[in-house]
C-alpha positions in Angstrom: 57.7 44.4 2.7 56.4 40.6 3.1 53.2 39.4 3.1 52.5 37.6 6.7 51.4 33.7 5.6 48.0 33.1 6.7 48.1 30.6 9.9 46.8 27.1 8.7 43.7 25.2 9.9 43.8 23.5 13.5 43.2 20.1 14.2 39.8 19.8 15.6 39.3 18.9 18.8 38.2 16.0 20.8 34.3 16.5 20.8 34.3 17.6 17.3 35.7 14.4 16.0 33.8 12.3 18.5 30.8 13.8 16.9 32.4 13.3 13.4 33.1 10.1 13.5 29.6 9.1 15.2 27.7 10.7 12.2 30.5 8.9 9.7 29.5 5.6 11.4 25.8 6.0 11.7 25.7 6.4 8.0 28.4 3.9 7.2 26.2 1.4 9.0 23.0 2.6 7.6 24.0 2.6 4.0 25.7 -1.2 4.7 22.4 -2.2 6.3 20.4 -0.9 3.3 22.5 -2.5 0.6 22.1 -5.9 2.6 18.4 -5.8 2.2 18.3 -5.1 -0.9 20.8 -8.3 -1.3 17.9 -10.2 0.4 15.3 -8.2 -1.6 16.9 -9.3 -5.0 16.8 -12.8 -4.1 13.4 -12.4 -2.8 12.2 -10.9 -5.9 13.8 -13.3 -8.0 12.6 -16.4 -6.4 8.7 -14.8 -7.1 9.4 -14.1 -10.9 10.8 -17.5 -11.1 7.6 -18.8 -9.0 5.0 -17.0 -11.2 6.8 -17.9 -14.4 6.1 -21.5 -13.2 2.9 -21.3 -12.4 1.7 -19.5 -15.1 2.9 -21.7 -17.8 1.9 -24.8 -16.1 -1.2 -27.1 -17.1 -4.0 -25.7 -15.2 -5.1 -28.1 -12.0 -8.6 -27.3 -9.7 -9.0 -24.1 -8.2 -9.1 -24.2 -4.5 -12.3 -25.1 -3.1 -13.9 -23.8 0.2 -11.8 -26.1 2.5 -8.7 -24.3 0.9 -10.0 -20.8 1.2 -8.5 -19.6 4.1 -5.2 -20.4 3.2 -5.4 -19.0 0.4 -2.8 -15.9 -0.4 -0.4 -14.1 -2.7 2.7 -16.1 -1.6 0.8 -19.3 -2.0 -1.2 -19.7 -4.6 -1.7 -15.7 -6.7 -0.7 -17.0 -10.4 -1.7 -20.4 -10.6 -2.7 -22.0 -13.8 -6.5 -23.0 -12.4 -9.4 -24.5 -14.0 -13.3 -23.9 -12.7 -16.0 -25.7 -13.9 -19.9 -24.2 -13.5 -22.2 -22.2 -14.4 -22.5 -17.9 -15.1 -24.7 -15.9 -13.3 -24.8 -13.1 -15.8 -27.5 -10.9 -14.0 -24.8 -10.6 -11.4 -21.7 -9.3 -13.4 -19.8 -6.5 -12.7 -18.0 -3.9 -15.1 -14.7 -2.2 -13.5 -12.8 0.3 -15.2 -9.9 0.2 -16.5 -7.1 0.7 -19.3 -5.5 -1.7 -21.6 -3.3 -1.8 -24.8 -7.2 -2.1 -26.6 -7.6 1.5 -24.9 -10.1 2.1 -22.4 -12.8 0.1 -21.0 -13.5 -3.1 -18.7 -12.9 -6.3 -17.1 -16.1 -8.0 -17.3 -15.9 -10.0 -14.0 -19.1 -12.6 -13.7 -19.8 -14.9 -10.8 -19.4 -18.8 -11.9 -21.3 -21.2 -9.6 -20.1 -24.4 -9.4 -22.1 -27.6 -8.6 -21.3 -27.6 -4.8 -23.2 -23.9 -4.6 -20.0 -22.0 -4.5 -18.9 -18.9 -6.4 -15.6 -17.4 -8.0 -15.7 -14.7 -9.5 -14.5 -14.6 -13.1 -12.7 -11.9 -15.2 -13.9 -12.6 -18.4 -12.0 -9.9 -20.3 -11.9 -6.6 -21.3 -14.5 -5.1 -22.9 -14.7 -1.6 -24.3 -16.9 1.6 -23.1 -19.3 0.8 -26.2 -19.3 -2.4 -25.9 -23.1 -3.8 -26.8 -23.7 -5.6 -23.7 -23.3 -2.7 -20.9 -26.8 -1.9 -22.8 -27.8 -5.0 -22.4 -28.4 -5.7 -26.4 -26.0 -8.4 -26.5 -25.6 -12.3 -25.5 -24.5 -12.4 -22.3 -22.2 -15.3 -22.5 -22.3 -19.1 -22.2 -24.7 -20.6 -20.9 -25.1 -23.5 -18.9 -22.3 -25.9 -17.5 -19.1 -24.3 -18.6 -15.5 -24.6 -18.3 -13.1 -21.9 -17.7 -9.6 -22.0 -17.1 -7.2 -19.0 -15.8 -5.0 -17.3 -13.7 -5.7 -17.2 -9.7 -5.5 -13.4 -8.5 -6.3 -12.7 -5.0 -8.5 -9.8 -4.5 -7.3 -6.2 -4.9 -7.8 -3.4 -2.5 -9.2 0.2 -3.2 -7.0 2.4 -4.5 -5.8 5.8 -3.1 -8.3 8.4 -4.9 -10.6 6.8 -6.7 -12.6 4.3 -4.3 -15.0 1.5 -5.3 -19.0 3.3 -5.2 -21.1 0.0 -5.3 -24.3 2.5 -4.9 -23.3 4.1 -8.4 -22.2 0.8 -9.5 -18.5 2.3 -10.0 -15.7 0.2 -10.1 -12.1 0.6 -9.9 -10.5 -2.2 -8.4 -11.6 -5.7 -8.1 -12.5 -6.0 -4.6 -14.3 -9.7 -4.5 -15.8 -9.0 -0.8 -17.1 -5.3 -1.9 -18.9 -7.1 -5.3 -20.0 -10.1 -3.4 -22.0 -7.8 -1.2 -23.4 -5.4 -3.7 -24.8 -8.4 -6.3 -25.6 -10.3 -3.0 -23.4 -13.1 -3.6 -22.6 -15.4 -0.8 -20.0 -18.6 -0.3 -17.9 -16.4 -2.4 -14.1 -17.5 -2.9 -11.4 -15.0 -1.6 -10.4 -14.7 -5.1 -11.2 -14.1 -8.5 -9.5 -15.9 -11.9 -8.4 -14.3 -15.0 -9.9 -16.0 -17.8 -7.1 -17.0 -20.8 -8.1 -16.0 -23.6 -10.4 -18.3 -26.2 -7.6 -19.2 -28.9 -7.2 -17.8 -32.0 -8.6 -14.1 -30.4 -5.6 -12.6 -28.9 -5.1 -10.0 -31.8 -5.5 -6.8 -30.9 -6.3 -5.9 -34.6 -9.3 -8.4 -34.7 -10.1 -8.4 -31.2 -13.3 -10.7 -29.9 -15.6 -9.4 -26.6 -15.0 -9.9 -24.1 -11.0 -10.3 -24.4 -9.4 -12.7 -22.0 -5.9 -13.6 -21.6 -4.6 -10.0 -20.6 -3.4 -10.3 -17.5 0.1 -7.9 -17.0 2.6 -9.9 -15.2 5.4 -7.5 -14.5 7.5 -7.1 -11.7 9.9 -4.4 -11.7 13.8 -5.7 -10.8 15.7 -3.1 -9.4 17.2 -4.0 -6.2 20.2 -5.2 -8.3 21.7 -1.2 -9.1 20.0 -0.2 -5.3 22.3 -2.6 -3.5 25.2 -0.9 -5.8 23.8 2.3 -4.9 24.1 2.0 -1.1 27.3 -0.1 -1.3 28.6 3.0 -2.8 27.3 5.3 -0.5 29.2 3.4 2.0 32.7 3.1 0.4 32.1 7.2 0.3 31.9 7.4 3.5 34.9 4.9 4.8 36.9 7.2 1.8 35.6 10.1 3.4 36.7 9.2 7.0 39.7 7.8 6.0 40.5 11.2 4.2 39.6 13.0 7.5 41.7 10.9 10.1 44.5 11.1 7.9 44.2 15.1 7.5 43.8 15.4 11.1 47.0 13.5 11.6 49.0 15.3 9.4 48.0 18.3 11.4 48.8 17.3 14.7 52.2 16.3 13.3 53.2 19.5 11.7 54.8 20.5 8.9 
């Protein structure tokens, strides 16, 4: 006795590769769209490292005064190489947490007035949750006319779960409007400026308070392995169709 040979599979029919071939296309286009972006994203994204690296290694010129401050922004001027000049309202300074390779602690941001009346704020370092002068038992600073030079950093938003509670005086991000308001600060730039640090004190073993100079310039590069990622994607999908119509062909041909 013979086994009967099981029948084969039949083609499909015309609605179920119209429907087929509209999904393979919708995410052969998809995946070719995405990996273009991310063509424009890595030239994007590697213009700004090259912009930043320029700005913050050059000599530092005048921060933007009040006739500058509404065009002032991230693509324009976050990163400069600035210089201030004025004097520290240290009753006015604000402590905002935060964590660094020193360990825990905070940027010491200060307002600095400047001899037309107005006022940037200035991160004058980290300092750590013992520090003297959160007790009030240390100098405060310099006094007087003072210069300060730094790094432009336009003002940061709250974060997701853990918001800014000016009537605790609890900090997390530096908000310049939010601070402003609380210390009653007015003609207040849109921005604040990292302070470098003073030389000779950038050693985390023999660290000086506050600590300037630690601002983290880091912007993650991937777009490079997404746009392979989606290119990919896409070749499976033309191998995957081309597979199919060729399968279906071969069908409708016979044996």
């Amino acid at each position: 006795m013979t086994v009967a040979e099981e029948p084969g599979r039949q083609p499909r029919g015309p609605v179920a590769l119209a429907l087929l071939a509209l999904f393979g296309l919708v995410l052969f286009a998809g995946f070719v769209a995405l990996g273009t972006w991310q063509v424009y994203r890595l030239g994007w994204k590697r213009d700004l490292i090259e912009r930043v690296e320029t700005r913050v290694h050059a000599p530092p010129v005048v921060a933007p005064g009040p006739a500058e401050w509404p065009s002032v922004n991230a693509q324009s001027a976050e990163y400069r190489h600035v210089e201030l000049h004025g004097s520290f309202l240290h009753d006015r300074q604000t402590l905002v947490w935060t964590a660094t390779d020193f360990g825990t602690g905070y940027w010491l941001l200060t307002p600095l007035q400047e001899a037309d009346g107005s006022i940037v704020l200035v991160n004058r370092g980290f300092v750590p949750t013992d520090w003297c002068g959160i007790k009030g038992s240390c100098a405060p600073g310099p006094t007087g006319e003072t210069t300060v030079t730094g790094l432009l950093r336009i003002s940061e938003s709250p974060r997701p779960f853990r918001h800014n509670d000016p009537s605790r005086n609890s900090w997390y991000t530096r908000d310049v409007a939010a601070m402003a308001t609380a210390r009653g600060l007015t003609h207040v730039a849109p921005y604040f400026v990292d302070q470098d640090a003073a030389p000779g004190t950038l050693d985390v073993g023999k660290p000086a308070w506050p600590q300037g100079g630690l601002t983290v310039i880091s912007f993650p590069d991937n777009h490079l392995s997404y746009l392979i990622t989606w290119y990919l994607l896409a070749l499976m999908v033309l191998g995957a169709g081309i597979y199919v119509a060729r399968d279906e062909r071969r069908l409708r041909r016979g044996p």
